[in-house]
C-alpha positions, 0 to 999 in steps of 0.5 A: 754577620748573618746579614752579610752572609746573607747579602753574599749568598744572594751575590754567589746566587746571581754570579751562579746563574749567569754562569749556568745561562754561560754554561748552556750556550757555550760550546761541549768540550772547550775551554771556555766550557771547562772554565765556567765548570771550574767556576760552577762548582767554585759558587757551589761549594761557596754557597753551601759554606755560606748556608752551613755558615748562616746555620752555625749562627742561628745555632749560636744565637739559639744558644745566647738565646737559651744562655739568658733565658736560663740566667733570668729563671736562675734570678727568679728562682733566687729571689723566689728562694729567698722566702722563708720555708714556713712563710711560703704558701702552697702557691709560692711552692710550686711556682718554685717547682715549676721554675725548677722544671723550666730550668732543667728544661733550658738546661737540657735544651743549651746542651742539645745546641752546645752538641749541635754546634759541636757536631756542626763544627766537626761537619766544616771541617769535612766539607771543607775537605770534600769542597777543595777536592772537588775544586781539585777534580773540577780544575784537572777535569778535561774532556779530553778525545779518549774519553769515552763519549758516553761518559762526557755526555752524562756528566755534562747531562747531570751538571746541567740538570743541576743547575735546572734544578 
């Protein structure tokens, strides 16, 4: 999965940037102009999904990560219990005792990336929100003649700056 995303963001990157050099020749105040804005922000808004995407994955594979991390210690740990009180040395007692803090450890780590993907899943859903409302205000933008020029002229200023930067 994280190979496909990765393969499409470096799609949406290459269609992005042949639309910035589209966008910088083309002519202020035509359709044509209109168009590739419309379609500047569609890439836009396509590639943070593809990068909160790819981030939720790294999370979830962090998380199956610690998952088996934690069932290996508990294995140790079980065998390591198996061994009568009065037979273990001091030795065996605190490798116990650190087994047991490396637990708690992991324990502690997979309820931070069970939060994180929590929170990163309440996240998309705002973004995807604020996404199609951008595309809604892109699609109805016309720079139309009673709008004041000043106005135009920083919005394009900023978008162009934006696919400088």
């Amino acid at each position: 999965e994280q190979s496909k995303i990765a393969d499409r963001l470096a799609e949406v990157s290459d269609q992005d940037e042949k639309i910035c050099a589209l966008l910088k020749r083309t002519k202020a105040s035509s359709e044509e102009e209109e168009r590739l804005l419309r379609e500047h922000m569609r890439l836009l808004n396509e590639k943070d999904a593809l990068v909160r995407r790819s981030e939720y994955f790294n999370v979830l594979e962090q998380l199956k990560e610690v998952q088996d991390d934690i069932k290996a210690l508990q294995k140790k740990l079980s065998s390591a219990s198996c061994i009568e009180h009065d037979e273990k040395t001091e030795e065996d007692k605190q490798n116990i005792d650190r087994m047991m803090d490396e637990l708690v450890s992991l324990v502690n780590k997979k309820d931070q990336l069970s939060q994180k993907l929590i929170h990163h899943e309440a996240e998309d859903e705002e973004f995807d929100e604020r996404d199609r409302l951008t595309l809604e205000a892109a699609a109805n933008f016309s720079r139309g003649y009673e709008q004041p020029v000043s106005a135009s002229r920083r919005l394009i200023t900023w978008i162009r700056s934006e696919m400088s930067s």
